[in-house]
Kinemage of the C-alpha trace (Angstrom):
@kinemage 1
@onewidth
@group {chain A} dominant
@subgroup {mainchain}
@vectorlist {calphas} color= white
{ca unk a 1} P 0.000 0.000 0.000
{ca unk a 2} L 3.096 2.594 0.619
{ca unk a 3} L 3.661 2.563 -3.003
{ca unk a 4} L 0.517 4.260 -3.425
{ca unk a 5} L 1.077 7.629 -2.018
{ca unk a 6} L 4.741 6.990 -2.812
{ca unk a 7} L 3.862 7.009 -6.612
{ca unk a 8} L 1.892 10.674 -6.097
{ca unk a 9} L 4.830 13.573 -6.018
{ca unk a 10} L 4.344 15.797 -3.040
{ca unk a 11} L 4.927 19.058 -4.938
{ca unk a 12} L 1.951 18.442 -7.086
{ca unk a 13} L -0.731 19.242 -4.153
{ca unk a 14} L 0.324 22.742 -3.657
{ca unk a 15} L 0.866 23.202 -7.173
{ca unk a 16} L -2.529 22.166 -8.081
{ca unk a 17} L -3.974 24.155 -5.436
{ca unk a 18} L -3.111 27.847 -7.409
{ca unk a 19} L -4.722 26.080 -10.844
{ca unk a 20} L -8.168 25.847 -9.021
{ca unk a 21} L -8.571 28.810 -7.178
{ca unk a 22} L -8.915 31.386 -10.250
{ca unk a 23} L -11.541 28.704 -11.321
{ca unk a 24} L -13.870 28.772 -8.225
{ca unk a 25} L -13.127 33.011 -8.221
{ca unk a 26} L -14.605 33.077 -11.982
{ca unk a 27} L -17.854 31.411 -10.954
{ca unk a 28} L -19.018 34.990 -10.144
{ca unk a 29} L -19.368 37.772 -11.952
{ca unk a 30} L -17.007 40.960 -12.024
{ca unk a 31} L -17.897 43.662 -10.277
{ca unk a 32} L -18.448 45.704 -12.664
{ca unk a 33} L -21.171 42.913 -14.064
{ca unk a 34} L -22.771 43.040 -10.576
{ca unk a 35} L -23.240 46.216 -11.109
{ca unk a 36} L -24.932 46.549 -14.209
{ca unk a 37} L -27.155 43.193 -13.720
{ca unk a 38} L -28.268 45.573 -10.449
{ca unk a 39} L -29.270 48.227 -12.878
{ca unk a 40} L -31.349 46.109 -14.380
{ca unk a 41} L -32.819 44.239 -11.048
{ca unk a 42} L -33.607 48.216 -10.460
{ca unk a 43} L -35.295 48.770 -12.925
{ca unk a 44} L -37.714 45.708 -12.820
{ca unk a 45} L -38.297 46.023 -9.573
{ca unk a 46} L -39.180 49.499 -9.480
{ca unk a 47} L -41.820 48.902 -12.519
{ca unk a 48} L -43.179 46.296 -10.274
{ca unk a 49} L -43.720 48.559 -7.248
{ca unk a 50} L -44.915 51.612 -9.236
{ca unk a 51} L -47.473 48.790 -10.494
{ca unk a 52} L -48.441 48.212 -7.365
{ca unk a 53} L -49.272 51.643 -6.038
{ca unk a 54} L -49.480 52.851 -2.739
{ca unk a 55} L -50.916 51.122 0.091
{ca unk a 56} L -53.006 53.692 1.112
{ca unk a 57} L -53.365 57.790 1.965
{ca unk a 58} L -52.933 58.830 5.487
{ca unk a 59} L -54.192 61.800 7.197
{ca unk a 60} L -52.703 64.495 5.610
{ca unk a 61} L -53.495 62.819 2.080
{ca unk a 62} L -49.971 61.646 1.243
{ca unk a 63} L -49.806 58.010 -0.401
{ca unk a 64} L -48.204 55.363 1.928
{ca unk a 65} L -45.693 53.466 0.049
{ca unk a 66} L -46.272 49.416 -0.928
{ca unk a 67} L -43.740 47.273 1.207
{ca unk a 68} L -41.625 46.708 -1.862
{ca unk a 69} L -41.092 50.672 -2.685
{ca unk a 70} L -40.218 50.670 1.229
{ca unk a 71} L -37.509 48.203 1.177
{ca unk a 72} L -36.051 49.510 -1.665
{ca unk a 73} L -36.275 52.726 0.278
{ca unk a 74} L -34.419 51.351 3.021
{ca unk a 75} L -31.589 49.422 1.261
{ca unk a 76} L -30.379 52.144 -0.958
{ca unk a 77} L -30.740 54.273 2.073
{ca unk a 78} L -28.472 52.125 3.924
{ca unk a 79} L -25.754 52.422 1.742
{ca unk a 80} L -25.497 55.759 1.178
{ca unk a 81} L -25.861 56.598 4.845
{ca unk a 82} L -22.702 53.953 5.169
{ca unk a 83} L -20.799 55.669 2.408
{ca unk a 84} L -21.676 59.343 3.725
{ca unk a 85} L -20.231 57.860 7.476
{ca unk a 86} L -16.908 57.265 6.543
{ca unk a 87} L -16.549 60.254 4.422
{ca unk a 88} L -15.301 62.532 7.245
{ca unk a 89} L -12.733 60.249 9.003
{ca unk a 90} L -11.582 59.341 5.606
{ca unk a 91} L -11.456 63.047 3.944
{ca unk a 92} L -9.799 63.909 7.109
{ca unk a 93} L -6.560 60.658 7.292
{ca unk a 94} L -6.594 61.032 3.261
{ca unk a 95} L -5.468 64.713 3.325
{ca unk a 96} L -3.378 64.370 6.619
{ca unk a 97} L -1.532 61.709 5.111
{ca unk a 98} L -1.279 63.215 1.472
{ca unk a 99} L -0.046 66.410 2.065
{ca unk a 100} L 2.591 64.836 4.480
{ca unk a 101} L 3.552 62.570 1.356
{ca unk a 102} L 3.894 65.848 -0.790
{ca unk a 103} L 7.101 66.931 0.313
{ca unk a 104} L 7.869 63.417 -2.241
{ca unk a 105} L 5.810 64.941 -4.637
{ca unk a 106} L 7.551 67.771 -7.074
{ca unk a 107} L 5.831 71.246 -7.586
{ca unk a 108} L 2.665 70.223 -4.873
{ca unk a 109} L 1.781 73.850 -4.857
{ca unk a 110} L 2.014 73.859 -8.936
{ca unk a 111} L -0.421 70.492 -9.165
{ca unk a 112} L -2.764 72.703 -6.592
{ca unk a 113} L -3.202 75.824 -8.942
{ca unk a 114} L -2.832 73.239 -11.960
{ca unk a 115} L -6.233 71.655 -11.055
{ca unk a 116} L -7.915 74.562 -9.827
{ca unk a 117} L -7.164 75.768 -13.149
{ca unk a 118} L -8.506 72.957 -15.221
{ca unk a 119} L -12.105 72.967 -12.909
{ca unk a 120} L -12.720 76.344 -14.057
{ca unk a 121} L -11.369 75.356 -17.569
{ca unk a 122} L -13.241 72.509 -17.927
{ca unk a 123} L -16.708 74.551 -16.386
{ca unk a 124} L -16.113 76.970 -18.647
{ca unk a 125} L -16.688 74.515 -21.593
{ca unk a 126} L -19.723 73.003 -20.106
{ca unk a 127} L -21.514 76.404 -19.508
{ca unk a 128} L -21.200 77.087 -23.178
{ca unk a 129} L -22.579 73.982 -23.792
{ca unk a 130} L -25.658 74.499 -21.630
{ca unk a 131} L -26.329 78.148 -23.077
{ca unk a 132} L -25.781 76.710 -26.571
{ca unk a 133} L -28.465 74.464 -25.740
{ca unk a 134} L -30.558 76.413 -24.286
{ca unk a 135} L -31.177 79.083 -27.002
{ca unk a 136} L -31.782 76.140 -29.446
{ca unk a 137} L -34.067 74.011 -28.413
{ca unk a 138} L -35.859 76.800 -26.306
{ca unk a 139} L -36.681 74.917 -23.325
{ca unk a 140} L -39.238 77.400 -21.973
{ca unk a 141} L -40.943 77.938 -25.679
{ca unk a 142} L -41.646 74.140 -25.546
{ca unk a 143} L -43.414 73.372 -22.017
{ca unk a 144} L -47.085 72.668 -21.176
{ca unk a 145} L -46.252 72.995 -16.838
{ca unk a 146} L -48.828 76.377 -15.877
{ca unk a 147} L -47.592 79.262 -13.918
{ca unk a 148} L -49.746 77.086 -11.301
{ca unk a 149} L -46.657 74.973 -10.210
{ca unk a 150} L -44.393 77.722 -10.007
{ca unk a 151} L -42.741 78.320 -5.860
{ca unk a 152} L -40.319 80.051 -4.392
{ca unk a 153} L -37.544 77.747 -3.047
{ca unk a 154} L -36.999 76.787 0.879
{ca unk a 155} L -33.024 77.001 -0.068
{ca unk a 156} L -30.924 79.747 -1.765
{ca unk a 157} L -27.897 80.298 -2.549
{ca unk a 158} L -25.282 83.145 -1.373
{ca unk a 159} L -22.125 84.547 -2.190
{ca unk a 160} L -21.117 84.775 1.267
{ca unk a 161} L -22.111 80.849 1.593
{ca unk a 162} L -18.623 80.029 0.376
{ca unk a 163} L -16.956 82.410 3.002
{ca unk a 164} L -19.468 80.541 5.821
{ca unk a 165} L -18.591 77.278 4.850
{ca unk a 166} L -15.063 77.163 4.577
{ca unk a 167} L -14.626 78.513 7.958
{ca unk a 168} L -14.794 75.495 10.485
{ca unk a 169} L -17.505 75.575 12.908
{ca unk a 170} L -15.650 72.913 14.544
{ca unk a 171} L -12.902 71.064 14.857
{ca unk a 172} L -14.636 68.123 13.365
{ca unk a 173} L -16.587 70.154 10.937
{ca unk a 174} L -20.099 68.749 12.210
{ca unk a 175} L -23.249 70.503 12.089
{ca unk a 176} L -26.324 69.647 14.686
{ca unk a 177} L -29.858 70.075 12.608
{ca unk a 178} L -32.857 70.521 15.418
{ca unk a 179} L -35.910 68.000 13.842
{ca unk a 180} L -39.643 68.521 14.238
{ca unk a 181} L -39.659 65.926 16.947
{ca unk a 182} L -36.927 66.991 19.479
{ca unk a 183} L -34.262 65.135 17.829
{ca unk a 184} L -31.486 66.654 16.634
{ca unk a 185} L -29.441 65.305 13.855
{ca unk a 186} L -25.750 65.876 12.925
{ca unk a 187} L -24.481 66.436 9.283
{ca unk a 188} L -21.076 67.092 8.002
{ca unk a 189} L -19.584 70.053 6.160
{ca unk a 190} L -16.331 68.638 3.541
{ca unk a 191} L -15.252 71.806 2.925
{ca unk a 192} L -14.608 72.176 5.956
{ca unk a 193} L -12.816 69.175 7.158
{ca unk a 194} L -11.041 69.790 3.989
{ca unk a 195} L -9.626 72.945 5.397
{ca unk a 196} L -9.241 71.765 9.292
{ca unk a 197} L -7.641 68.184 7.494
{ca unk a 198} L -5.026 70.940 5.357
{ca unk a 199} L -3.824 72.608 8.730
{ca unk a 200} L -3.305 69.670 10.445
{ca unk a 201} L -1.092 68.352 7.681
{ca unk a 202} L 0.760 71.407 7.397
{ca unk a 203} L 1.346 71.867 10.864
{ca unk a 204} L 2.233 68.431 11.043
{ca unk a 205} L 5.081 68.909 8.497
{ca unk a 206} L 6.242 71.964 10.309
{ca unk a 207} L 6.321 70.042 13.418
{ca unk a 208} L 9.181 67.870 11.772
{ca unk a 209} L 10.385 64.775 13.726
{ca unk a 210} L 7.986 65.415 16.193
{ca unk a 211} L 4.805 64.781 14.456
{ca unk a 212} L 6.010 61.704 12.987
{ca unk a 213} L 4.164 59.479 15.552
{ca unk a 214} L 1.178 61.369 15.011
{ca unk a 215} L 1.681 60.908 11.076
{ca unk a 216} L 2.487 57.371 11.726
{ca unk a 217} L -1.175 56.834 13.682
{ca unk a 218} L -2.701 58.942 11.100
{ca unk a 219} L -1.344 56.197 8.340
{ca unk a 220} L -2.453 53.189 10.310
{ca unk a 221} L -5.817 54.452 10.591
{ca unk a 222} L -6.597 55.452 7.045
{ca unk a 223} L -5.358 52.013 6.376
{ca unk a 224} L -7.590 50.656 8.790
{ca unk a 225} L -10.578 53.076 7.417
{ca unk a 226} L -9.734 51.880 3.515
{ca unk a 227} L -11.084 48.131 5.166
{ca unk a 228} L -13.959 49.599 6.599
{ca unk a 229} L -14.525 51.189 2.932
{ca unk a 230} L -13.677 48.331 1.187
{ca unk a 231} L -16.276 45.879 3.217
{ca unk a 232} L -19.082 49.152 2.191
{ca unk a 233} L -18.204 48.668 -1.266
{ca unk a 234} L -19.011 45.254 -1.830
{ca unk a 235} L -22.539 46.033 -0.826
{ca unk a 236} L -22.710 48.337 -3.928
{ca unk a 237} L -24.310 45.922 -6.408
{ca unk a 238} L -26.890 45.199 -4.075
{ca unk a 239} L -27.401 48.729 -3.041
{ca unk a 240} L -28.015 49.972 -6.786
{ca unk a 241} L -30.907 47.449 -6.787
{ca unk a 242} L -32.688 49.534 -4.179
{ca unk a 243} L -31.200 52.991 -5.283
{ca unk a 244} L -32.548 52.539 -8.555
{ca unk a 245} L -35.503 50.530 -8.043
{ca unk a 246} L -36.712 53.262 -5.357
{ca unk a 247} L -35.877 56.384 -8.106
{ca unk a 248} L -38.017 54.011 -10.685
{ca unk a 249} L -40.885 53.332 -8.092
{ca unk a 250} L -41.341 56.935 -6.910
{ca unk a 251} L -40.704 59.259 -9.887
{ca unk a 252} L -41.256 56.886 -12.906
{ca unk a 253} L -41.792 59.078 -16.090
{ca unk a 254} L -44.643 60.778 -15.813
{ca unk a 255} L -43.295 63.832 -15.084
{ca unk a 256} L -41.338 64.111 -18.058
{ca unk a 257} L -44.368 65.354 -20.124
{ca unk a 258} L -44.492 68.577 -19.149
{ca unk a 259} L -41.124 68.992 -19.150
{ca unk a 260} L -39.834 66.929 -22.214
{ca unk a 261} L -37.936 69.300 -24.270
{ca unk a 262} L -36.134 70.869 -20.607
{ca unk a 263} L -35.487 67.277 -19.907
{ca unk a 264} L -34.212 66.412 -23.283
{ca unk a 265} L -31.843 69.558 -23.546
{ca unk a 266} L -30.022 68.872 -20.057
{ca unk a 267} L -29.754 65.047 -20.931
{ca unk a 268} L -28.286 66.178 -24.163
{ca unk a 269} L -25.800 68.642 -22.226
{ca unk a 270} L -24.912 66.002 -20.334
{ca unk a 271} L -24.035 63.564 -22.751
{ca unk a 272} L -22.237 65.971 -25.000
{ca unk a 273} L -19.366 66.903 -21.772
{ca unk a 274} L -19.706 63.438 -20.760
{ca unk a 275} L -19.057 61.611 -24.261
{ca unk a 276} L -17.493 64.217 -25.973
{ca unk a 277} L -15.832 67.149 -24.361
{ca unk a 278} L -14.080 64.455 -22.082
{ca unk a 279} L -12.792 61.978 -24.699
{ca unk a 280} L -11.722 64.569 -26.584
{ca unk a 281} L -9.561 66.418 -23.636
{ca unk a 282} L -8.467 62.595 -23.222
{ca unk a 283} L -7.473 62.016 -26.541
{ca unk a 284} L -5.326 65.441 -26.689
{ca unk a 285} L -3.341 64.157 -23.711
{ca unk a 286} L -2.552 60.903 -24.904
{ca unk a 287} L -4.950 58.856 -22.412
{ca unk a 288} L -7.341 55.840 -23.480
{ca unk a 289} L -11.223 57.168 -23.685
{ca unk a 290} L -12.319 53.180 -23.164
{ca unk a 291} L -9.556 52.582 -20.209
{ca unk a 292} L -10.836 56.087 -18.405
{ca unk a 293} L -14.749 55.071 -18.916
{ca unk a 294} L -14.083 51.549 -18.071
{ca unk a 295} L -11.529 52.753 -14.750
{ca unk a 296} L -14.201 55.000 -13.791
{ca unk a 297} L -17.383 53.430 -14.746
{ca unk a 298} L -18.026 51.630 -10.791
{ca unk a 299} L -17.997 55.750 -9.126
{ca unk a 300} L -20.032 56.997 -12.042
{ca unk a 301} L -22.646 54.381 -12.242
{ca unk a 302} L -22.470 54.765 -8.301
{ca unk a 303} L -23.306 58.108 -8.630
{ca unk a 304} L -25.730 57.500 -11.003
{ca unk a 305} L -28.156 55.760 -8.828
{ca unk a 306} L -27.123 57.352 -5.885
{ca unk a 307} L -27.554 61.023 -6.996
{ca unk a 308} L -24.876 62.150 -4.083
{ca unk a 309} L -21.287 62.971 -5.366
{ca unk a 310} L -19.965 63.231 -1.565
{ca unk a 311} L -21.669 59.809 -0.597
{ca unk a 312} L -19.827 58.800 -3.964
{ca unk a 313} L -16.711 60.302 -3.353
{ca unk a 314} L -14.726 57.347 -1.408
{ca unk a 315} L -15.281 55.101 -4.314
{ca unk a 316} L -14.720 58.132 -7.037
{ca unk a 317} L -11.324 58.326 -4.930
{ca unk a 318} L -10.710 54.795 -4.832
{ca unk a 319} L -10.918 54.068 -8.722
{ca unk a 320} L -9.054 57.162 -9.296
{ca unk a 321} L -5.756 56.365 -7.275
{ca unk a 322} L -6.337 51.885 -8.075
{ca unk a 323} L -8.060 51.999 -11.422
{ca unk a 324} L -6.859 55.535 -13.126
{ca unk a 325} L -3.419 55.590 -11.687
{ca unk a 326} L -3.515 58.709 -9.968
{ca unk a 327} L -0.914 59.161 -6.807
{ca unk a 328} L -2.486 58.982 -3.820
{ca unk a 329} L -0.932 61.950 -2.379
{ca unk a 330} L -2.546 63.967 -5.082
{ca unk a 331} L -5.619 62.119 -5.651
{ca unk a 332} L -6.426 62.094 -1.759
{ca unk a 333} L -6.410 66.408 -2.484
{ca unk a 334} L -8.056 66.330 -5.712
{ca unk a 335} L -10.668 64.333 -5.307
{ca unk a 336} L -12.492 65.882 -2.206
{ca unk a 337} L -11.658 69.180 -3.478
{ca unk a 338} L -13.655 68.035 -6.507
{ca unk a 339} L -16.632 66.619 -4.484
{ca unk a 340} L -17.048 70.212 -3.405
{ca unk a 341} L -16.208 72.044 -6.267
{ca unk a 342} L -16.113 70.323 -9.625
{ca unk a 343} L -19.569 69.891 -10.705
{ca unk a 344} L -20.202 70.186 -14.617
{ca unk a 345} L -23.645 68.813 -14.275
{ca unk a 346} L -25.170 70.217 -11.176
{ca unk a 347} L -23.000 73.626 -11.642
{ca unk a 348} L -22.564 74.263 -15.350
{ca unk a 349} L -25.315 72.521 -17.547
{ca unk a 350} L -28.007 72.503 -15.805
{ca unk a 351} L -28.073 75.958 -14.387
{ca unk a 352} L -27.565 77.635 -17.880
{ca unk a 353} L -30.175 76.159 -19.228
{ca unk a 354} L -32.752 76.156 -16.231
{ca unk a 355} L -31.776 80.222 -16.528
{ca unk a 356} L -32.624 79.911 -20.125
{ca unk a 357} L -35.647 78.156 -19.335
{ca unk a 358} L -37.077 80.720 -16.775
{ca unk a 359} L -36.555 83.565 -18.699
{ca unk a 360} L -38.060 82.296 -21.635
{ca unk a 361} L -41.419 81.042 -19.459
{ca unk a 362} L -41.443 84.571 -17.968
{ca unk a 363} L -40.733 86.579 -20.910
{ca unk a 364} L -37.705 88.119 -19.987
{ca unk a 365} L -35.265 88.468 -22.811
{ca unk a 366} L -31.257 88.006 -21.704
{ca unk a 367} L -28.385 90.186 -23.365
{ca unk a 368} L -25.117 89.932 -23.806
{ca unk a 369} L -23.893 90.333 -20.292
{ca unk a 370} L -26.752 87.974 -18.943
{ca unk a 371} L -25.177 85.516 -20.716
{ca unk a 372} L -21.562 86.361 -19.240
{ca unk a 373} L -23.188 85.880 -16.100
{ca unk a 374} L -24.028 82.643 -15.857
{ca unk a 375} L -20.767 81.778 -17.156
{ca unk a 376} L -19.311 83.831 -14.526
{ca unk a 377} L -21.605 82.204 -11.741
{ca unk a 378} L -20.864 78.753 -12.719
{ca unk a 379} L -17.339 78.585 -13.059
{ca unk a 380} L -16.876 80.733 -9.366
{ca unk a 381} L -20.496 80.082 -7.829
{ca unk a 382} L -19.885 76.082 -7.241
{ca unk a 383} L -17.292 77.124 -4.903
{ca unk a 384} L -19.132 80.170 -3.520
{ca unk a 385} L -21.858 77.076 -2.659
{ca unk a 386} L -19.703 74.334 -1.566
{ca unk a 387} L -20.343 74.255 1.927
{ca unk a 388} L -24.515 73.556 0.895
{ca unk a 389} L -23.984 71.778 -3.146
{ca unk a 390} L -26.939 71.452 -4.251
{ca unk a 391} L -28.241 71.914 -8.270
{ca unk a 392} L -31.450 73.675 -6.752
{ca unk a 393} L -28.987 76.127 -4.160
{ca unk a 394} L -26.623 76.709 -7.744
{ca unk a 395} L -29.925 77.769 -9.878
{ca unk a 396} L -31.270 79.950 -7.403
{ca unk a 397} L -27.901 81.609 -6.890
{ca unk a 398} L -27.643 81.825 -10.867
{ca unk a 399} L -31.586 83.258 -10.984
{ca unk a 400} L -30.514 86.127 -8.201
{ca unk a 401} L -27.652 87.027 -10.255
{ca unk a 402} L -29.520 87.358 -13.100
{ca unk a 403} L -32.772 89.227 -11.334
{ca unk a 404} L -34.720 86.587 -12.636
{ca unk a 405} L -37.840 85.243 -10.506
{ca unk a 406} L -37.246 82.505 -8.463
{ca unk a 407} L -40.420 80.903 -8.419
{ca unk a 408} L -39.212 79.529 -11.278
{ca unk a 409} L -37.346 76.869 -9.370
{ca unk a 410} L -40.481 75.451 -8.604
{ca unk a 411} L -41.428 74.751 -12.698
{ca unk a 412} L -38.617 72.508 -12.483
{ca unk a 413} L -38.888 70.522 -9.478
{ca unk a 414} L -41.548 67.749 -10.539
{ca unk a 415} L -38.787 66.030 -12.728
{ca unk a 416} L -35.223 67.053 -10.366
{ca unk a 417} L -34.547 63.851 -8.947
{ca unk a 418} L -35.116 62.277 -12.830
{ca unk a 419} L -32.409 65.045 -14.272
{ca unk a 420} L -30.368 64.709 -10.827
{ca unk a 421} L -29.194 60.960 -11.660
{ca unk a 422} L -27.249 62.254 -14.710
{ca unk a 423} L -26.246 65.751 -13.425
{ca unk a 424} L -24.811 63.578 -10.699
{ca unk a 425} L -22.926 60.774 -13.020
{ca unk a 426} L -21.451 63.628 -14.830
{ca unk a 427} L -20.446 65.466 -11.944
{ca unk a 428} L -18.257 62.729 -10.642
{ca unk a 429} L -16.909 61.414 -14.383
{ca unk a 430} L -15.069 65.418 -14.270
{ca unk a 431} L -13.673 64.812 -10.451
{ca unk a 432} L -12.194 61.726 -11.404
{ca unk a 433} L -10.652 62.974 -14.640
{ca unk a 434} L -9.240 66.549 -13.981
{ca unk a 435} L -6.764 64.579 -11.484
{ca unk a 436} L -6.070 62.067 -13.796
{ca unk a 437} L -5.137 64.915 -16.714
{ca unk a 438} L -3.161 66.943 -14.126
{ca unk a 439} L -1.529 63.865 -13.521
{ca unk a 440} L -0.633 62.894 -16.950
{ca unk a 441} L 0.319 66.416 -17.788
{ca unk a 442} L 2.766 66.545 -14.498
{ca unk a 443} L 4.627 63.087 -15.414
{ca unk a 444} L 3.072 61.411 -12.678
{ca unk a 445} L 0.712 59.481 -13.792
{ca unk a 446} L 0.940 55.512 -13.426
{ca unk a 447} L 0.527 54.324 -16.842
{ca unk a 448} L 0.566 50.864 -16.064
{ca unk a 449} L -2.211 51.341 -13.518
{ca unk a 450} L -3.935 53.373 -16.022
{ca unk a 451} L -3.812 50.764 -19.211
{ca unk a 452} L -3.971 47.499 -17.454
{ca unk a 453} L -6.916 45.008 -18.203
{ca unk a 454} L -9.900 45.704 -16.317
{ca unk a 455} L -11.039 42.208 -14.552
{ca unk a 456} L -11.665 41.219 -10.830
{ca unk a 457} L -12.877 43.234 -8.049
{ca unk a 458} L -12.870 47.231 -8.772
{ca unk a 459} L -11.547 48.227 -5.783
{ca unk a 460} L -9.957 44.847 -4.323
{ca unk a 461} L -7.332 45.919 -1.340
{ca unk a 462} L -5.682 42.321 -2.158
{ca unk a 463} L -4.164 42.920 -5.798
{ca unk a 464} L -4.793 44.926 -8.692
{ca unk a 465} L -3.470 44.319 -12.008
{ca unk a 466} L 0.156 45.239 -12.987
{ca unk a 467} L 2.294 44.953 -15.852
{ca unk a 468} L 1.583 42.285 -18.437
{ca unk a 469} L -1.671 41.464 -16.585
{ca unk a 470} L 0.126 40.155 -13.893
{ca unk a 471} L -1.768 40.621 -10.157
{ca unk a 472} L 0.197 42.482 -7.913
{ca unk a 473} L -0.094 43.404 -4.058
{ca unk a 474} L -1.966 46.974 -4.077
{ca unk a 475} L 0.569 47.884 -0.870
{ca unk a 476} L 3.419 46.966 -3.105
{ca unk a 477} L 1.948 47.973 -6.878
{ca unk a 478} L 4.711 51.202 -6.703
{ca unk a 479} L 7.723 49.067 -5.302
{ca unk a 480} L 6.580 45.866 -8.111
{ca unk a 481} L 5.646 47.388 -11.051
{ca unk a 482} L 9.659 46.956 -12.110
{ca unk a 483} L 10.043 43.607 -10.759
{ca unk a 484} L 6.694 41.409 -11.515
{ca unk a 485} L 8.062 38.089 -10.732
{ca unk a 486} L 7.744 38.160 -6.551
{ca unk a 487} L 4.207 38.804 -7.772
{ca unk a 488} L 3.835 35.739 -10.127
{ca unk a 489} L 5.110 33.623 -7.374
């Protein structure tokens, strides 16, 4: 009987054991597959509650929601609320941790200004776009909605709102919100843990040897927080099944009647920065249009369903640095500072041609310098309104600009949530690429990051792909990229 196991090499257990793992990990889908078959699940759920209807009317005569439109509800609630909790301890470790990695980083200040620049350049573009639109298709010409539905807005925006919210309340940048009932909830201002995050850093590096425990604590915990991330992420498939499915239930079409032609000209703006303004910026710096879309594609259709580009921004951060190739020590700067700030869709298109659309309801013919205006308002007013984004707080601040009546908001807000989806995917597609331009333009861009295959898990924290398609530690990826064969081992 000894010749038995005798005649069986030993080497050949462990070296079948690497052959059938990859097997049993391609039994389920990508990611990215996930994804998209949740889009779908969405969808066909959400047709199936809107079928439905509601289970009732209570007191005050609003429709109860069916059970099904309730837990989707609650599941795409979940996850954003999970996304939107780590977003200040990560904002905060990211830029702690970045800016004390800049002093590796060449020109820091330069890539600062650099990307600054290209927000405004890249708004600048978009606003066209929306104006463009707006005079031709004539949005407001083209509506059947009555004066009936038009109302003043509860929220407005302010010059001095940018001035208010980039000075920290707190050291935490937390805001308390009393509720109806007694409660009192807390919310969270970026821009301003973006600031209090940028002292700390900077004191941090003028501290010197001192502060490199603190740094050291501040790297273990952002490493610990990218877990916690990680472990929210994976819900995301199943999350876009309620996100979507709850948007589809709710809103449905209907609305779009009235409204058509408005709808149709923002969609259009939309898709013109999104699939052509972008590429073609791509294409004139020497970068992939399919390896950006597909690099980008899990925080976009994220966003998407979502309709939040802060709950968004940990993933649009993730696949920037993993999937786009963007150093984190910029990335972790440009891509909050984005969240805030960089919003073609919610800050650019869709204001110019909601302006377009009011005057042309009211009457009220624009010049010259109206036009000017809105430019002028949406390349400067998203950061005048960072610290309370909002499309609706951006139109009314373009409206006031322009002395045009703001009950006009209230035309427009049967169909928001329906126009927000794709203000919001476009929104985040232009945080994730201005870094990854910058980047390009700066020499620091990771091109092998940046052009390998897209496969496996979009943001795994176990490997990513390298050179040659080869899987390589994500903690090592820098230190590897030369030497792939420790990897392949």
């Amino acid at each position: 009987m000894s010749p038995t196991p005798a005649s069986v090499p030993p080497s050949d257990a462990p070296s079948d054991a690497p052959e059938a793992a990859p097997r049993r990990r391609r039994r389920l889908p990508s990611f990215g597959t996930q994804v998209l078959l949740g889009l779908v699940l969405g969808v066909v759920l959400g047709l199936v509650a809107r079928e439905m209807g509601p289970d009732g009317v209570d007191a005050a005569g609003v429709a109860d929601p069916n059970w099904l439109t309730e837990t989707l509800t609650q599941v795409g609630g979940i996850f954003v609320t999970l996304l939107r909790a780590i977003v200040p301890p990560l904002v905060f470790l990211a830029i702690v941790a970045s800016i004390a990695n800049l002093r590796e980083v060449a020109g820091a200040a330069r890539l600062a200004w650099k990307t600054l620049a290209w927000f405004a350049g890249t708004a600048l573009v978009t606003v066209a776009i929306g104006i463009a639109l707006g005079l031709v298709l004539e949005p407001g010409r083209h509506t059947s909605v009555t004066a009936d539905s038009a109302a003043a807005p509860s929220t407005t925006g302010s010059w001095l709102d940018f001035l208010n919210g980039l000075v920290p309340a707190n050291f935490l940048g937390l805001q308390a919100t009393p509720g109806a009932d007694g409660s009192v909830g807390l919310s969270f201002n970026v821009l301003q843990i973006l600031v209090v995050a940028i002292a700390v850093g900077i004191a941090a590096l003028k501290v010197g040897e001192a502060a490199d425990p603190f740094l050291g604590l501040v790297r273990s915990a952002l490493a610990v927080v990218q877990k916690v991330l990680w472990w929210v992420i994976l819900l995301a498939p199943v999350a876009t099944v309620g996100l979507l499915g709850k948007a589809v239930a709710t809103y449905g079409w209907d609305a779009l009647g009235s409204l058509g032609t408005f709808a149709v000209a923002v969609y259009v703006g939309l898709a013109v920065v999104a699939f052509v303004v972008y590429p073609a910026l791509l294409r004139a710096n020497g970068l992939s249009v399919r390896q950006f879309f597909s690099g980008a594609w899990p925080a976009i259709s994220l966003a998407f369903v979502s309709r939040s580009s802060i709950g968004t921004m940990p993933v649009t951060q993730a696949v920037t640095e993993r999937n786009l190739g963007v150093p984190r020590a910029y990335s972790a700067f440009a891509v909050p500072l984005g969240a805030t700030t960089k919003m073609d869709g919610c800050a650019s298109i869709y204001p110019a041609i909601s302006a377009i659309f009011v005057a042309q309801f009211f009457g009220v013919d624009l010049s010259l310098t109206d036009y000017l205006l809105i430019a002028f308002v949406s390349v400067i007013g998203s950061a005048a309104t960072a610290g309370v984004t909002g499309a609706t707080v951006m139109l009314t601040l373009t409206l006031s600009t322009l002395g045009l009546p703001l009950e006009g908001v209230g035309l427009l807000l049967a169909i928001d949530p329906i126009l927000d989806m794709g203000r919001t995917a476009t929104n985040v597609a232009g945080q994730a690429l201005v870094p990854t331009l910058v980047a390009k333009r700066e020499g620091i861009l990771d091109r092998t990051a940046y052009d390998a295959p897209r496969r496996g898990q979009a943001w795994s924290d176990r490997e990513v792909v390298g050179a040659e398609g080869l899987t390589v530690p994500a903690a090592r990826r820098d230190a590897s990229q030369d030497a792939p064969e420790p990897a392949r081992a």
